[in-house]
N, C-alpha and C positions, 0 to 999 in steps of 0.2 A: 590493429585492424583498419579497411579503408574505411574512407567516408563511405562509400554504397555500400559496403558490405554490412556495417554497422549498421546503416539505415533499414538494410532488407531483413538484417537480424531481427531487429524490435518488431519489426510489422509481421515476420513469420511467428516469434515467441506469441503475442498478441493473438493472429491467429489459431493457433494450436490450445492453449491455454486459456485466454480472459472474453468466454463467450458473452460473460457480464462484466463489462466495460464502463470504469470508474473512472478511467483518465483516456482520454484519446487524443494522441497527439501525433503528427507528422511537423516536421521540420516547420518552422515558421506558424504552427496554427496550434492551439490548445482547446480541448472543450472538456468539462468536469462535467459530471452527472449528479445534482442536484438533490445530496441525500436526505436534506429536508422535507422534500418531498415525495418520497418513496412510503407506503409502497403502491400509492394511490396515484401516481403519475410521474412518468421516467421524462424530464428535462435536460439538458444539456444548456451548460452555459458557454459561452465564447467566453474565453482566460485568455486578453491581448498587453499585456504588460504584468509589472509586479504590484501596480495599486491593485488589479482586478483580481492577481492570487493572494494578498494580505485578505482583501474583503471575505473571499471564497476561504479561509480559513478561519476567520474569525467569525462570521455565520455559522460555519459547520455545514457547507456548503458538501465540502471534504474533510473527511476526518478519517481517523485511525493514523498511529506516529507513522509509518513507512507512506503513507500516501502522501500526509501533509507535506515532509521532508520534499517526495519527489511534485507535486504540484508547486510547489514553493520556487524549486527549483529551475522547472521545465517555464514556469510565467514567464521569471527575468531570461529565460533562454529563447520564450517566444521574442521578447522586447529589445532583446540584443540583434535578433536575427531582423528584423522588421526596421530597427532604427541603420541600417548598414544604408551607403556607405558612410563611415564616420571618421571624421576630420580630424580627430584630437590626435594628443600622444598614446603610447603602449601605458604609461604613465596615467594618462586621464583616463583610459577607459577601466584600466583596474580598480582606479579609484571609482568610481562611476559603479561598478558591478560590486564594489566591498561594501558599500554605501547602500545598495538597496539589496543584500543581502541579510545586513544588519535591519534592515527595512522589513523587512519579510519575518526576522525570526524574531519581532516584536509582534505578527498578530499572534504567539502561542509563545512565552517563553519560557514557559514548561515540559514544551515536546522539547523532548531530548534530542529524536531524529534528527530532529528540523536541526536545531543547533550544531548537532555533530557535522552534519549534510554541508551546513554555512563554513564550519572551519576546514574541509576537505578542501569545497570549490576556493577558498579564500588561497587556499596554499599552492594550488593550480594555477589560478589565478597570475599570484605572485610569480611564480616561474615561467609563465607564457610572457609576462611583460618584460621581465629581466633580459628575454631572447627575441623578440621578436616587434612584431607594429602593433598596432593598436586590433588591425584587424584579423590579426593571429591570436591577439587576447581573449575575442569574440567568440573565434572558432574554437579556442582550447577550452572556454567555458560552455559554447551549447554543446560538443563535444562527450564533455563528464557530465552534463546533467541530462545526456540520452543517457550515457552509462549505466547512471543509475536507475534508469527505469527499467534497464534489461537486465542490470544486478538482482533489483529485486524481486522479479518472477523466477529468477533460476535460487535464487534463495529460497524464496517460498515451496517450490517443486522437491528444492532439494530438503525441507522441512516435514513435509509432506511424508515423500517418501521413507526418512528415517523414523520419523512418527510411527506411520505404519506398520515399518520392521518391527520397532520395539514392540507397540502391540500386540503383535502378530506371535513374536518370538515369547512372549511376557505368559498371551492368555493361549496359546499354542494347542490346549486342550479342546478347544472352542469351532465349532466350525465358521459361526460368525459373532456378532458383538455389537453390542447398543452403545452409543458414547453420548455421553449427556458435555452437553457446551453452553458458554454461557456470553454477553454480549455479543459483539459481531468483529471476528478476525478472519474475514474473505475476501473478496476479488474487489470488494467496496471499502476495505480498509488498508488497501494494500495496491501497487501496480500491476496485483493480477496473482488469480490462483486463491492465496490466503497463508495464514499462517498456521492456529489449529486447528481453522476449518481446513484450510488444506491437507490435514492429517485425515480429516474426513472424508473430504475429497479421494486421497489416495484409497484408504479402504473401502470407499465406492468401488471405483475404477477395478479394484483388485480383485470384489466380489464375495468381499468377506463382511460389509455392513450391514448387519441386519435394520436398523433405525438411528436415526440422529435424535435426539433430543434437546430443544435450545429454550433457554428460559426468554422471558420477556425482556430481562433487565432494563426495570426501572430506574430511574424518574423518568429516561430519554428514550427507553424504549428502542434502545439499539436491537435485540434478540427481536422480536412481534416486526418491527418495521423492515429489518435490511437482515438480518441472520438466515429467519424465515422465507422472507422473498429468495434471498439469493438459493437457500435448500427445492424449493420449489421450481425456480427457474431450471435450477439444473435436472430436475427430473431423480432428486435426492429424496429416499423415504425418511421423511420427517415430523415430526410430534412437535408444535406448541406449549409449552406449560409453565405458568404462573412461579415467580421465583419461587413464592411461597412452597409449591407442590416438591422442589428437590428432594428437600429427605425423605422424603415418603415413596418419590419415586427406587430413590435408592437403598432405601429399608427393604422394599418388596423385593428387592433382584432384579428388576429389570433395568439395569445400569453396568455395564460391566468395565467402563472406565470414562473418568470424567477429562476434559482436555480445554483448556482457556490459555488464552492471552494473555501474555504479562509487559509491562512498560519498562521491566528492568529484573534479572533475575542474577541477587548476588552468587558469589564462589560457593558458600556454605549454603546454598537449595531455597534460600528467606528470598521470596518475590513479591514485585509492587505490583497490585493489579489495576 
């Protein structure tokens, strides 16, 4: 794909999909939306290098694995595009972007995304230098990490949507259906859309959701703070309730399928939440 075509790509996905906007980025400029402070005030930070995405990760500035992966990502690609033009070899610049790669996926190094995300561009990386100057290195790295910002909205959509099917297909008897969810897997954990909130999403959209249901999830209060807000943004019919209140919600029936976020879901069905 060209460079403009790719750029006009992200910015139309963007527009279509993430009316609640977690990461905003155009070539050269990043800003994150400051989930620390949600839902009592929407901030936007300037993200102008990879010190300023280590910090905004390690804050929890941004969070959810697909976001941090791509903010991670898009900082060092702000910092590459802003440091041009650069003098060194194809050689020093790779080393140079391997180096505050490894930089980056020291403020989490539990997010697996993030990690995976580091050895992807790392191996990009390497083959831009092997072929080209230093400022082709630049280009093949902000490159992959627009990429992946426009990977993961058509992932999520495409999550989304298969969610839905199954449900749809599952409770088929049903004209619509209550989903109860639990911390925050949406448009704030993610480059846009969500993952099981995006399931929810889709059965909005479709016309078949009768209610969301989202717990608090304590200690941090991810569901009350950013689940909530983002249900309500969207003009999503949504219920608050107390982790505590689950079972009882779904003893009485009004629950007709639960749906969460997982950080890793092995081959035989056992997931890490």
């Amino acid at each position: 794909m060209a460079l403009e075509e790719l750029k006009s790509s992200i910015e139309q996905e963007f527009e279509l999909v993430n009316s609640l906007q977690a990461i905003c980025y155009k070539r050269g400029s990043l800003k994150l939306l400051d989930q620390t402070k949600l839902p009592l005030e929407s901030t936007y930070l300037d993200v102008r290098n990879s010190v300023d995405g280590w910090n905004t990760i390690r804050d929890m500035v941004v969070r959810g694995a697909p976001a941090i992966a791509i903010a991670a990502a898009l900082s060092l690609a702000v910092e590459a595009f802003n440091m041009q033009p650069y003098n060194g070899t194809s050689e020093e610049a790779a080393s140079f972007l391997v180096n505050k790669l490894d930089y980056l996926v020291s403020s989490r190094p539990t997010a697996v995304n993030l990690s995976d995300a580091a050895i992807k561009l790392k191996d990009i990386i390497s083959k831009a230098a092997a072929s080209g100057d230093a400022k082709s290195v630049f280009q093949a790295y902000i490159e992959a990490a627009e990429t992946m910002l426009k990977d993961d909205v058509a992932s999520n959509k495409a999550i989304g949507s298969y969610g839905a099917s199954f449900i749809k297909d599952t409770l088929k008897d049903l004209k619509s259906v209550s989903i109860l969810t639990h911390c925050n897997t949406g448009s704030l954990a993610t480059a846009g859309y969500g993952t099981a909130l995006g399931v929810i999403r889709a059965l909005h959209t479709d016309g078949m959701l009768e209610r969301a249901f989202c717990t608090e999830t304590r200690p941090f209060n991810q569901g009350s703070r950013l689940t909530a807000f983002e249900l309500v943004h969207d003009k999503i019919p949504a219920t608050l309730i107390a982790d505590s209140a689950a079972a009882a919600l779904m003893k009485t029936g009004r629950v007709n399928a639960v749906i969460v976020g997982a950080d890793r879901v092995a081959a035989n069905g056992i997931l890490l939440k």
